[in-house]
C-alpha positions as CSV (number, residue, x, y, z in Angstrom):
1,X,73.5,14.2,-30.4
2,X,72.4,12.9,-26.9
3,X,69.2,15.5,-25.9
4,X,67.4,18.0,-26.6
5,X,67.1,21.1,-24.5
6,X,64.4,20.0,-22.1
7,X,67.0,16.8,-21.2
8,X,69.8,17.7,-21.2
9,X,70.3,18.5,-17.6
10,X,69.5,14.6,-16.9
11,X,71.5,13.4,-20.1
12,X,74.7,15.2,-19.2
13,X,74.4,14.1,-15.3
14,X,74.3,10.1,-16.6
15,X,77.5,10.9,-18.1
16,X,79.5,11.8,-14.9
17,X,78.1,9.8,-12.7
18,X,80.5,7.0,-11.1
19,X,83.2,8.8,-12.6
20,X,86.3,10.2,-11.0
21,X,87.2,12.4,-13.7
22,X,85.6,15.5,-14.7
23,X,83.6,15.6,-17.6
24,X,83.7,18.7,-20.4
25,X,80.4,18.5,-22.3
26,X,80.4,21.0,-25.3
27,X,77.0,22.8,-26.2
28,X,76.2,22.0,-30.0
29,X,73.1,23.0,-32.1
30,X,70.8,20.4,-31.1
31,X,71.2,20.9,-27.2
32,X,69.3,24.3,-27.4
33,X,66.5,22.7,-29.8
34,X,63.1,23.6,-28.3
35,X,65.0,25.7,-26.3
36,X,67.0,29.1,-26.2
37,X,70.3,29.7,-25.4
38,X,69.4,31.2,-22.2
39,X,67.6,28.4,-20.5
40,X,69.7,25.7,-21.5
41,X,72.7,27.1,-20.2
């Protein structure tokens, strides 16, 4: 559990940044929380 739906845009972009590898992040429950499916995606 790193964010909630509002940040996870800015959570997931920490985790690729400096890099050189491509990062595969995998949507669980509490990513949409306060969210919807739609928006968070």
């Amino acid at each position: 559990d790193i964010a909630e739906s509002r940040s996870l845009k800015k959570a997931s972009q920490g985790f690729a940044c400096g890099l050189d590898k491509p990062v595969y992040f995998v949507l669980g429950n509490h990513d949409y929380y306060g969210g919807s499916i739609e928006g968070t995606t």
